[in-house]
N, C-alpha and C positions, 0 to 999 in steps of 0.2 A: 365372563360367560364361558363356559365349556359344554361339549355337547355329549349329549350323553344320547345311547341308542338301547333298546331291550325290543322283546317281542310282546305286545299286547294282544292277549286273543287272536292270538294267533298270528298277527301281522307283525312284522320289522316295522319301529319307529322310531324316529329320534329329533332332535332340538337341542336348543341352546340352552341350560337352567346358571343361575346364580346358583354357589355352591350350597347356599343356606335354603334353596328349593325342596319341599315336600313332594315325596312322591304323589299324595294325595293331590297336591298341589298341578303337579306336571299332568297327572290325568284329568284331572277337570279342567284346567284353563291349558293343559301347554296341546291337548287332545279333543277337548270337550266331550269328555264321558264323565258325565255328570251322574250315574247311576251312585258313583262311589261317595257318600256324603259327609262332610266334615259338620259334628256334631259338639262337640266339647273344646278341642284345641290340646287335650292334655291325657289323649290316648286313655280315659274310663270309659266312653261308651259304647265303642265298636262299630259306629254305624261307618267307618272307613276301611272296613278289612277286606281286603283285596289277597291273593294267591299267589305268593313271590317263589320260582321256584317248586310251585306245590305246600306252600305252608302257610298257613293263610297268617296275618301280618295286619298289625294295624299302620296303616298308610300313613299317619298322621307323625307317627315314631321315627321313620325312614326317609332318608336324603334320595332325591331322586337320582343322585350318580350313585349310590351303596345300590343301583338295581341296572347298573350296566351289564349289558349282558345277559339277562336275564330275562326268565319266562315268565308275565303276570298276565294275571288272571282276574278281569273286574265281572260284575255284575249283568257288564252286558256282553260276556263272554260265556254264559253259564246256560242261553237258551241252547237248544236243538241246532244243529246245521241248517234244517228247512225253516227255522225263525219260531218256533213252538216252544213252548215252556217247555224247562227239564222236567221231570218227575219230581224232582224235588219244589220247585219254582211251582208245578202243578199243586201237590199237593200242601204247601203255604196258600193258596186258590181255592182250593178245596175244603180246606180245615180251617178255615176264616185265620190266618196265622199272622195276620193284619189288622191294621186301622187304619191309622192315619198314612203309613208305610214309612214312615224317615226310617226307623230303624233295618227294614226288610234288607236291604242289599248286605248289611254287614251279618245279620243274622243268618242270612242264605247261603252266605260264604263261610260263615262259624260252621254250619250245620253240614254243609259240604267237606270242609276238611274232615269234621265228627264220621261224619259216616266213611271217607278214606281211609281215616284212620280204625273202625272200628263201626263196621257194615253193618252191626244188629247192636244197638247201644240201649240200652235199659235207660224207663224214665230218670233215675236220679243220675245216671251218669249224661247224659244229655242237660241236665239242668245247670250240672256241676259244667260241665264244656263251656254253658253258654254264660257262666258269670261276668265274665267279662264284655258280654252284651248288653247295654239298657234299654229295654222297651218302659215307655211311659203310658202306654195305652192297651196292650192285651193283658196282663196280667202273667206272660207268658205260657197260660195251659194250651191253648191254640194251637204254638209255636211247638209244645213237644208233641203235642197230638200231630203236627204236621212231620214233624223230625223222623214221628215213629213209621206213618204212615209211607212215607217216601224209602225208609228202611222194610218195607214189608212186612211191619209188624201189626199186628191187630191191637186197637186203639181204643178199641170197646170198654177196655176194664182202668182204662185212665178216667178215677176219679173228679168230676167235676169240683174248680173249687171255690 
């Protein structure tokens, strides 16, 4: 066992992992922030992307010692200070950007890097971001209606499909 320490959401933590521990791994059972969801085992769906450093990162991919040191960022780091949805997390709320929700926490964190990286993203470059997410139940038009809307863009002239 070695112990490894990073800051989650904002707090200093650390524990003891086996070297072959998933970061997804240490934040669900070595923390219990269970927001971050392990979906596949083989890094295609995204429902475990989480904010390493500011990059968002499939959790599944990554040893939880390769995140010594470091700043992550899960899902239940992404409300408000006063415990209120972000705008982004709102407007997924607003734009029905859900169903069943497994996929939500890795989408919210896809969409959250997207908009960091590029604050007003046009539908197909949002679409193109989120490949590497799989939703089995919106169809994803919801989900850029919600991406655009949390970018302050007007959502109106996205095509129903």
């Amino acid at each position: 066992m070695t112990k490894v320490s990073m800051t989650v959401n904002g707090k200093t933590v650390s524990g003891d992992v086996e070297g072959r521990t998933l970061l997804v791994e240490f934040l669900r059972e070595g923390l219990g922030l269970t927001g971050t969801h392990v979906g596949c085992d083989t890094s295609q769906c995204g429902a475990c992307v989480v904010h390493v450093d500011g990059k968002a990162v499939k959790s599944c991919t990554m040893f939880a010692l390769e995140a010594e040191g470091a700043h992550v960022t899960t899902i239940e780091g992404m409300a408000n200070p006063d415990g209120s949805l972000s705008a982004l997390q709102q407007a997924f709320q607003d734009h029905h950007g859900l169903q069943c929700g497994f996929c939500t926490p890795g989408m919210i964190m896809s969409a959250a890097a997207l908009l960091a990286e590029n604050p007003r993203p046009s539908e197909a470059e949002i679409r193109e971001y989120l490949e590497g997410n799989l939703c089995r139940c919106t169809g994803y038009h919801n989900i850029v209606k919600a991406i655009m809307a949390a970018s302050g863009q007007d959502v109106s002239s996205i095509a129903a499909e």
